[in-house]
N, C-alpha and C positions, 0 to 999 in steps of 0.2 A: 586892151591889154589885160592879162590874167596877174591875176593874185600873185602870184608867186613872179614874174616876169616884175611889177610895179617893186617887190623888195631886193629883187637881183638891182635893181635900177637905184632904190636904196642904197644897197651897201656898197654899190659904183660910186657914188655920191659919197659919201663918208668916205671912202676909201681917195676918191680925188681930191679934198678936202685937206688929205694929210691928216685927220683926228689920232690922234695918238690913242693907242686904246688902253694904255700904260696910267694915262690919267684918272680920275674920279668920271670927268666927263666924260671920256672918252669911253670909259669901262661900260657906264650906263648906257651909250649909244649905240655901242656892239652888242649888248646885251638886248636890248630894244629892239634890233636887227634883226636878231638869234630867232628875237621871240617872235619874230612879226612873220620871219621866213618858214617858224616849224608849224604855226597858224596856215600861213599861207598852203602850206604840201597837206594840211590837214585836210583845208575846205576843197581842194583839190581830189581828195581822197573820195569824201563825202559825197565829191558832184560824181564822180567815177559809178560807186555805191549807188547812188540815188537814180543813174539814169539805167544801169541795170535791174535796180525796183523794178522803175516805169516798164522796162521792154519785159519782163517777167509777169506784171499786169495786166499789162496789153496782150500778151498772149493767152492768160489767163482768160479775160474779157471775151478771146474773140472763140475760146474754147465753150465756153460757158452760153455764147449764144447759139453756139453748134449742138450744144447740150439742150436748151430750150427749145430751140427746132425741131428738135429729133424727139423731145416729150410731148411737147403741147400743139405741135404741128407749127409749118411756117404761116405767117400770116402773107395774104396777097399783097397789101400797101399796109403802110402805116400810120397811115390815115385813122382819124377817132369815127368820124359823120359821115364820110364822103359815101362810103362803100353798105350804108347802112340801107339797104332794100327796104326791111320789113317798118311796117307802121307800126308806132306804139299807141295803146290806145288805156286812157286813166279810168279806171273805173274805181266806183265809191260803196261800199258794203253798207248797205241799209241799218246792218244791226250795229255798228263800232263805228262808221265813218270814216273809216282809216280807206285810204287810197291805194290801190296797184296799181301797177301799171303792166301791165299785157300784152302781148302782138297778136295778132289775126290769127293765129293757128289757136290759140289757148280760147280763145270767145268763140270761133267755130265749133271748138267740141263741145259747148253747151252747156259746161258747169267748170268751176273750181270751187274750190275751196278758199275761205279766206285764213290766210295766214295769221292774222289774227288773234281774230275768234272761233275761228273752227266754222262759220255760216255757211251752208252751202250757197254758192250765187249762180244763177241761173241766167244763159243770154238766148235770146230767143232773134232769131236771122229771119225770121221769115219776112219781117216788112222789109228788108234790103234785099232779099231776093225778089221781092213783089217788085220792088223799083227797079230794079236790073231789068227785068221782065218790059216794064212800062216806056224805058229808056230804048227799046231796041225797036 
């Protein structure tokens, strides 16, 4: 039952009761009605208000992802790990210690730089192509 339906049900109630509203008590119980019913058409209002928000954000939301799409590209799934092909691989700068981490493209071209300290770091493939070699 709504807000406003439970003070209708109210002032059916006072009103079957015979309250005289002529009285002191009677004054205050219409009054109490009055107030409970203009509350009630209020929160009524509010939820009207409030779920027009929502369908205003929701369309917002689903603008906004059509807006992301169309920037940064759609993604395949949404998945974080599943879809992750390449290997990462940690490598540790002899001169600072500080750790990267890498994929297989970046250690194939045979240097970076450390972010760091500026070191240049150098990967050398040949023994993994020797074992490629050895494996076949």
């Amino acid at each position: 039952m709504k807000t406003t339906e439970k003070v209708a049900y109210l002032k059916g109630l006072a009103e079957g009761l015979g309250i005289d509203d002529q009285t002191k008590e009677g004054k205050v119980i219409a009054a109490i009605i009055d107030a409970l019913d203009d509350l009630a058409h209020d929160i009524e209002s509010l939820d009207d208000e409030l779920d027009e928000v929502a369908e205003v954000i929701g369309t917002i939301s689903d603008e906004m992802d059509d807006i992301e799409d169309e920037v940064f590209g759609e993604d395949e799934c949404d998945c974080e790990d599943c879809c992750d092909d390449e290997d990462m691989y940690e490598v540790t700068c002899p001169s600072c210690n500080n750790s990267i981490t890498v994929d297989y493209d970046v250690i194939s071209s045979g240097e970076i730089v450390c972010p760091n300290c500026g070191e240049k770091l150098e990967f050398d493939l040949s023994d993994l192509d020797d074992e490629d070699e050895d494996d076949e």
